[in-house]
One Martini backbone bead per residue (centre of mass of N, CA, C, O) as a GRO file, in nm:
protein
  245
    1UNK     BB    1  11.064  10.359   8.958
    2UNK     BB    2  11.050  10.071   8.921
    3UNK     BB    3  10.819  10.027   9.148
    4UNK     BB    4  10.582  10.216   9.019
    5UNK     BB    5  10.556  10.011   8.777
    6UNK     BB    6  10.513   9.738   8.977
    7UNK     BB    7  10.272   9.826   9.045
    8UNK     BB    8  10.081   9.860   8.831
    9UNK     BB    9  10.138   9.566   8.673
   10UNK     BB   10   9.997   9.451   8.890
   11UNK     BB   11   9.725   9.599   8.835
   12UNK     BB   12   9.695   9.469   8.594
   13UNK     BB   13   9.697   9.154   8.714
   14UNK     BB   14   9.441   9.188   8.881
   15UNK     BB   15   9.283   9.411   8.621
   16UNK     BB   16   9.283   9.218   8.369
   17UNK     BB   17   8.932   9.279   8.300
   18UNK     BB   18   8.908   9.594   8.315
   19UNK     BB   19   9.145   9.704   8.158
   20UNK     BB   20   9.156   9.953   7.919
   21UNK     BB   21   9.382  10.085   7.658
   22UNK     BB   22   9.335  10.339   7.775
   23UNK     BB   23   9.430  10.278   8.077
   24UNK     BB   24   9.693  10.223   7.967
   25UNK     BB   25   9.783  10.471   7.786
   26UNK     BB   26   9.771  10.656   8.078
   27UNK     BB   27   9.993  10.513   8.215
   28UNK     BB   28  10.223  10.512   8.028
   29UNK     BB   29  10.218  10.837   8.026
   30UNK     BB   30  10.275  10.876   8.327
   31UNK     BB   31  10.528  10.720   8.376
   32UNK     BB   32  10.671  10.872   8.134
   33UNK     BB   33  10.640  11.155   8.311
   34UNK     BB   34  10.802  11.074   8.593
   35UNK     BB   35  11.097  10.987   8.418
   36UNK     BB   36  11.156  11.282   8.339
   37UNK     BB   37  11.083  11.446   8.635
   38UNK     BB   38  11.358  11.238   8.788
   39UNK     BB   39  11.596  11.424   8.615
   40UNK     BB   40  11.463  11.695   8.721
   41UNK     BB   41  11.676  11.733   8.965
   42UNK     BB   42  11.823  11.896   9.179
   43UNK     BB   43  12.118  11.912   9.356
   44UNK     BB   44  12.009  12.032   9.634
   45UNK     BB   45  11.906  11.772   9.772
   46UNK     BB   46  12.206  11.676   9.859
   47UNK     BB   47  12.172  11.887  10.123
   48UNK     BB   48  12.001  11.636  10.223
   49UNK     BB   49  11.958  11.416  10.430
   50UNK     BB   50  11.883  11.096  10.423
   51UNK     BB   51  11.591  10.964  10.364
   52UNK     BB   52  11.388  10.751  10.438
   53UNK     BB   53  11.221  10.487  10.337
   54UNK     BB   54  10.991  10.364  10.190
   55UNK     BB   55  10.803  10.109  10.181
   56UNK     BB   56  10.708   9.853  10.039
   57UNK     BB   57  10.482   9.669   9.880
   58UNK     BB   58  10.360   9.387   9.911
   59UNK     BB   59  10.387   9.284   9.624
   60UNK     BB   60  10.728   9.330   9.633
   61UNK     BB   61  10.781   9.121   9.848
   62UNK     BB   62  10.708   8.922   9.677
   63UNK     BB   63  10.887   8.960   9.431
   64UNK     BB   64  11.149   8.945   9.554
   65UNK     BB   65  11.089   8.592   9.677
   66UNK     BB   66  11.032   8.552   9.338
   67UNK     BB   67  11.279   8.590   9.157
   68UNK     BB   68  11.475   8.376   9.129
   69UNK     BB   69  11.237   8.127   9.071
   70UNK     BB   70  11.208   8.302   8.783
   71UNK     BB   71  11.488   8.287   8.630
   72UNK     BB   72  11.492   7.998   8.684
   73UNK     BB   73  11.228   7.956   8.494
   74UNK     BB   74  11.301   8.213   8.320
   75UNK     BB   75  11.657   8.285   8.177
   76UNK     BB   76  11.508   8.498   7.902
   77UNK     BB   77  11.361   8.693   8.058
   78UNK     BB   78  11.293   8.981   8.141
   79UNK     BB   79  11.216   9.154   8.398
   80UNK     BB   80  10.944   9.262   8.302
   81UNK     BB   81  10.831   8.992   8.259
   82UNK     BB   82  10.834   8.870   8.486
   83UNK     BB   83  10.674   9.083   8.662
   84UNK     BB   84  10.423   8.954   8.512
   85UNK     BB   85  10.458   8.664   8.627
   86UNK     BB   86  10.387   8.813   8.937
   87UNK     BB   87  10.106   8.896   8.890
   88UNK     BB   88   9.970   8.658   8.809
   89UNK     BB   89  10.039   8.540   9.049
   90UNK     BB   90   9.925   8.694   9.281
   91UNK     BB   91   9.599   8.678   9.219
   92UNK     BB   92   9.622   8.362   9.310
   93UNK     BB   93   9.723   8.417   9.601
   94UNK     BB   94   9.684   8.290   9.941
   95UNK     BB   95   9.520   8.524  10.144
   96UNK     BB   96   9.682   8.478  10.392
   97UNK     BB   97   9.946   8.556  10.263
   98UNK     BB   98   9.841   8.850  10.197
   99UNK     BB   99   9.795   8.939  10.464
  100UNK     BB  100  10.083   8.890  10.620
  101UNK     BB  101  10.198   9.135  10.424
  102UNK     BB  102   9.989   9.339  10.504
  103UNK     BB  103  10.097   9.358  10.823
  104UNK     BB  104  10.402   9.396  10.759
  105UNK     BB  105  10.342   9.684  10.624
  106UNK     BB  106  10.226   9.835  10.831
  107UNK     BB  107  10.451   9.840  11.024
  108UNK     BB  108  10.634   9.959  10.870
  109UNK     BB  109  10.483  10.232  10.817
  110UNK     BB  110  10.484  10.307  11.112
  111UNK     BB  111  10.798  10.336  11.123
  112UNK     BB  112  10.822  10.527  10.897
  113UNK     BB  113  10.690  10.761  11.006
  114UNK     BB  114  10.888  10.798  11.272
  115UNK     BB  115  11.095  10.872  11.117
  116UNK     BB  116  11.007  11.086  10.958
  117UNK     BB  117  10.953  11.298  11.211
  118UNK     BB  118  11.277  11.266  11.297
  119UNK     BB  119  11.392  11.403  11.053
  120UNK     BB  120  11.245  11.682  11.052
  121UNK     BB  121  11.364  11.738  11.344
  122UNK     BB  122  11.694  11.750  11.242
  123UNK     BB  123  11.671  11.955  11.110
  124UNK     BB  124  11.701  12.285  10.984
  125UNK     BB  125  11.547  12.536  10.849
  126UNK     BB  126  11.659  12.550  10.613
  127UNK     BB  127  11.631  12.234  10.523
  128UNK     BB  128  11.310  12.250  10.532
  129UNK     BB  129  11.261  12.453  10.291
  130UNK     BB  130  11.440  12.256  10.105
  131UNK     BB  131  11.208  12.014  10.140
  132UNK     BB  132  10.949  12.189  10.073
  133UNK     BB  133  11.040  12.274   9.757
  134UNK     BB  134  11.081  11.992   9.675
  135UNK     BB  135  10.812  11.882   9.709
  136UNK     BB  136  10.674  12.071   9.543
  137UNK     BB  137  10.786  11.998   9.265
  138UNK     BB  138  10.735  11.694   9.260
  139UNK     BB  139  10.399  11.790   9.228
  140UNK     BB  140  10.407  11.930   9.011
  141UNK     BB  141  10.560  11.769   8.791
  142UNK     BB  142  10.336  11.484   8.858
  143UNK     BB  143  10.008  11.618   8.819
  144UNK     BB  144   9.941  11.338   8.630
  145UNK     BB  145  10.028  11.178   8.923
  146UNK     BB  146   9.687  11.141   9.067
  147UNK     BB  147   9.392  11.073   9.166
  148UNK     BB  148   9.218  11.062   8.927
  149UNK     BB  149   9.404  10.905   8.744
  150UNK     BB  150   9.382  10.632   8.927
  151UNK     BB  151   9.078  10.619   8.939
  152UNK     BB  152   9.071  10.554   8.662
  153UNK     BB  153   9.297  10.331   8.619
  154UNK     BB  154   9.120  10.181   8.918
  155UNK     BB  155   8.841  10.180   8.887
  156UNK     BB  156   8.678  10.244   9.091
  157UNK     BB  157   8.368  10.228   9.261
  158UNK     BB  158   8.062  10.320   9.224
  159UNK     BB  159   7.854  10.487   9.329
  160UNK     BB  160   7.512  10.425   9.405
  161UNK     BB  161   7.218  10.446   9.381
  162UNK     BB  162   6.933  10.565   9.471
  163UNK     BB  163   6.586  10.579   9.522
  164UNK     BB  164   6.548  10.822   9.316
  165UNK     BB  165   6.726  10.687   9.093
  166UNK     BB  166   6.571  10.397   9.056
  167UNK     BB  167   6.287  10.538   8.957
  168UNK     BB  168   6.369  10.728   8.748
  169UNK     BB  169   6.460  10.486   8.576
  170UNK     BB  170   6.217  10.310   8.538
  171UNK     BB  171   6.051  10.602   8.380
  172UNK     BB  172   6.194  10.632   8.071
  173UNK     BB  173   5.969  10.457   7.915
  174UNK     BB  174   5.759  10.722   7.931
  175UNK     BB  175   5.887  10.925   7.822
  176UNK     BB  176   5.841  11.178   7.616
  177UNK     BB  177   5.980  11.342   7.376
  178UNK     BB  178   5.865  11.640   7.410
  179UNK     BB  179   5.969  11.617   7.658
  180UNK     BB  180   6.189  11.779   7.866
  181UNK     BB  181   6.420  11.711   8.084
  182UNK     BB  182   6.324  11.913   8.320
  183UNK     BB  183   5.996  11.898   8.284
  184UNK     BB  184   6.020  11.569   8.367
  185UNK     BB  185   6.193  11.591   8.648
  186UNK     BB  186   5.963  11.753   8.793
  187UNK     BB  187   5.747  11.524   8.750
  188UNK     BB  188   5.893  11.264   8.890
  189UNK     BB  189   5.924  11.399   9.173
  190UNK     BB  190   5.626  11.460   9.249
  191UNK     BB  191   5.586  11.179   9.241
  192UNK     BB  192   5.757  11.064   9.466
  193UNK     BB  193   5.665  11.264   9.705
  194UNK     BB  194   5.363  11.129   9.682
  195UNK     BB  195   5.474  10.889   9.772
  196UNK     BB  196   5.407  10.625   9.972
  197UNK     BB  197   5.608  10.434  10.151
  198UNK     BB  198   5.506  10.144  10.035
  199UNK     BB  199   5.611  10.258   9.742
  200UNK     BB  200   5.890  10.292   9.805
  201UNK     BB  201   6.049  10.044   9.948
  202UNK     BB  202   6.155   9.880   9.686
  203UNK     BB  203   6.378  10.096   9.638
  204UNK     BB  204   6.474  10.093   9.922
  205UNK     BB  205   6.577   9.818   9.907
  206UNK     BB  206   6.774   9.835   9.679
  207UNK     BB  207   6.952  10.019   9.727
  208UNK     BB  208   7.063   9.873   9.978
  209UNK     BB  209   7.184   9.654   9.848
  210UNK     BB  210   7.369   9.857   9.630
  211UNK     BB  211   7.548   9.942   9.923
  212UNK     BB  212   7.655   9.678  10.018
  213UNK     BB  213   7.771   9.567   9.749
  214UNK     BB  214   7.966   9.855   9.727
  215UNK     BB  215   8.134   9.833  10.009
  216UNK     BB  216   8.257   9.560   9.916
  217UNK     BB  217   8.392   9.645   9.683
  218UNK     BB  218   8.561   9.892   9.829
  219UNK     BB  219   8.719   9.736  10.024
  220UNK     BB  220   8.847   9.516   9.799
  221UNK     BB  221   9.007   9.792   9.666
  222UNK     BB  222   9.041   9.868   9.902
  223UNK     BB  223   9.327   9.644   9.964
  224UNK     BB  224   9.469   9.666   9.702
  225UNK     BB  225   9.557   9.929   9.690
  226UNK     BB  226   9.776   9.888   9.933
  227UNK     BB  227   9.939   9.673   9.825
  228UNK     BB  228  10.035   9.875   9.563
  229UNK     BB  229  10.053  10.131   9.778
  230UNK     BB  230   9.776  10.332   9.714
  231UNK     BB  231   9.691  10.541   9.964
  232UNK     BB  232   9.581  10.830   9.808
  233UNK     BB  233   9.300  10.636   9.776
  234UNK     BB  234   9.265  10.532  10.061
  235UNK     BB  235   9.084  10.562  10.343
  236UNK     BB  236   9.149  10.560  10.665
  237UNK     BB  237   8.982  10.375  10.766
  238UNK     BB  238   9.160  10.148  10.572
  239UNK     BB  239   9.471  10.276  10.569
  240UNK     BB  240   9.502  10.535  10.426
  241UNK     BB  241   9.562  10.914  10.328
  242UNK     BB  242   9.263  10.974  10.250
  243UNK     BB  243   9.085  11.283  10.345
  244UNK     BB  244   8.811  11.397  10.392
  245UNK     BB  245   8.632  11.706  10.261
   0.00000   0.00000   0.00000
């Protein structure tokens, strides 16, 4: 529970440029929700040997190994708010040593990976059937903390406009009162469809720089996103474990 809420902390410290209040109270409002379907946990899951433990993400890693020396130069503060003078040291930690954590936590991940493999595959069929409702469990009760909930959260980048909606926003302010939106967008069609390839050109150039610009985003976001340990929200192809459908 403590590492959940030290992930958020930390993006707090990466994104507090652009976290704002509502996104703050709906991280507080899920993590105590986290925190009390943790308590109403059955007992029956006693009956199932210890799981491997998922490795910690890159920043608590790092908060580990200055937690010492943030106590002792700061021996009235309590944790969490150490945590939070560790976040904002993360933010502006060295791109090479965030490498080499970042390295480091992916090999542990393959290793656990392969550890959870190992463990379900030693289980009896009851213990599979009570793994697996249990999991269930754990999905219903916490589904205030989903994909969507993070991605509102830590603002995923929007993808950019096409070029026919770049088109579109540019013709806005000739747009006439009279005229309905429905029978607006049916016009501007019609224009854009009728226009050649050298009349379209500036706006596919444009397009195409806010789409490079996009991915450039997009990739820097999930490394963070990695870093803090939200593989759930992160691409396969970079790292993480969402799976597009």
């Amino acid at each position: 529970m403590l590492e959940a809420i030290l992930y958020t902390m930390a993006g707090f410290g990466r994104f507090k440029l652009y976290i704002d209040s509502g996104n703050f109270l709906r991280v507080r409002s899920c993590l105590g929700k986290f925190y009390q379907n943790a308590l109403k946990y059955t007992t029956k899951e006693n009956e199932l040997p210890p799981k491997p433990k998922r490795p910690v993400s890159c920043f608590i890693m790092y908060l580990n190994s200055v937690r010492s020396k943030l106590k002792e130069e700061n021996p009235d503060l309590k944790a969490i708010h150490l945590a939070q003078k560790a976040s904002q040291a993360w933010a502006q930690l060295n791109p090479n040593y965030k490498e080499h954590l970042r390295n480091e936590y992916i090999q542990n991940y393959e290793t656990y990976v392969v550890k959870v493999k190992e463990y379900e595959n030693s289980l009896t069929e009851e213990q599979k059937k009570l793994l697996k409702e249990s999991k269930t469990r754990y999905k219903l009760a916490n589904r205030g903390l989903d994909v969507k909930e993070k991605l509102k959260t830590f603002q995923k980048p929007k993808r950019p406009m096409t070029s026919f909606f770049i088109y579109v926003k540019s013709k806005q302010n000739e747009r006439k009162p009279n005229i309905t939106q429905r029978v607006w967008m049916k016009d501007v069609a019609e224009q854009w469809y009728a226009m050649s390839d050298i009349e379209r050109a500036k706006y596919n150039t444009e397009a195409s720089g806010l789409k490079k610009q996009y991915n450039q985003e997009l990739l820097k976001w999930e490394k963070e996103m990695i870093e803090l340990g939200h593989l759930d929200i992160v691409r396969v192809e970079t790292g993480g474990t969402k799976v597009k459908h």
